[in-house]
N, C-alpha and C positions, 0 to 999 in steps of 0.2 A: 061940863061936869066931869070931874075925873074917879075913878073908880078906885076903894082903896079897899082892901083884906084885912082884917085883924082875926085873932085867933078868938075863938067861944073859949069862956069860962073854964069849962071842963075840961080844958085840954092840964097838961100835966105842968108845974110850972115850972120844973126843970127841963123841957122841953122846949127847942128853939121853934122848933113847927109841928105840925100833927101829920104823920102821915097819909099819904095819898094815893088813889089808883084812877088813873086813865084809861079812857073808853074810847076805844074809836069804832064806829059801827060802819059795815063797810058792805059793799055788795060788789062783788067777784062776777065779770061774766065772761063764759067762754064758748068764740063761734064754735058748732062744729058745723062739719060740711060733710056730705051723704055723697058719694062718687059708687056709682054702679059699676059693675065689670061683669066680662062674660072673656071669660078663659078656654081657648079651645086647645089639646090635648092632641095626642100623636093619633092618625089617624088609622084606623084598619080596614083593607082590602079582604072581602070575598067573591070569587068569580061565580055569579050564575049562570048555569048552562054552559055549552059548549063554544066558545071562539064559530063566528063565523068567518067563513072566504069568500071574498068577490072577488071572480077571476077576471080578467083583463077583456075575455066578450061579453062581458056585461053593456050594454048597451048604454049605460054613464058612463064607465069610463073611458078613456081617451086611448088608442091602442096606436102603435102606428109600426111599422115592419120591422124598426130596429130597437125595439124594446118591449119588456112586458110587466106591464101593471096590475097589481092584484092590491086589495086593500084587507081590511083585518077589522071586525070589531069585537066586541065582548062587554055583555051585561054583568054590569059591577053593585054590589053593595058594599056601600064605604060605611062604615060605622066608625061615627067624629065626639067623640068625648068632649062635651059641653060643660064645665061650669058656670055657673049666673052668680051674683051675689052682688052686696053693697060691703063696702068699709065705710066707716067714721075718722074721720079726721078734726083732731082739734086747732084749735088758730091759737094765736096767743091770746092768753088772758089778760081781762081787761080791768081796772078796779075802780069803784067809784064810792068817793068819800063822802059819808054823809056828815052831819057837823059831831064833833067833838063833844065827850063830857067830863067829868069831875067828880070820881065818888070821892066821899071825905068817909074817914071813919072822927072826925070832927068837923062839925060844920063851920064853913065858912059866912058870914057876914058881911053884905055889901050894902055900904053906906053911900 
């Protein structure tokens, strides 16, 4: 069976056809994606307390006649500037067609 159109009555009869508007309904989707981050920043030095010395007859270290070893340490507070956060990232958008329609502002008739 083959499908055929004719114009409704009402349509105007100097008119070759009635005009028309098309509907496409559609549903749009788009990935996004969640990426965490943690940003660390320039870092800052304060010295607590005084510089210790271990001199060379310290009973660790290693001494011998033609040299002298002494070591050095010093309690530090670093203070490290952290950022935490997430960004969003989108992916390409994707579309998905759902069927097609036909408004008339004259109806069509299928015989």
């Amino acid at each position: 069976m083959e499908n055929s159109f004719e114009m409704a009555t009402d349509c105007k009869p100097e008119q070759v056809g009635c005009p028309t508007m098309g509907y496409q309904d559609v549903t749009v989707c788009v990935p996004v994606t969640i990426k965490a981050f943690g940003e660390v920043g320039n870092a800052k030095t304060k010295c607590l307390g005084k510089a210790v010395i271990l001199s060379g007859c310290d009973a660790c270290m290693d001494s011998s006649g033609d040299v002298c070893k002494f070591a050095v340490s010093q309690k530090l507070r670093i203070e490290v500037p952290i950022v935490f956060g997430a960004r969003a990232e989108a992916g390409e958008a994707i579309i998905d067609c759902d069927c097609a329609e036909i408004g008339n502002d004259c109806e069509w008739h299928n015989e």
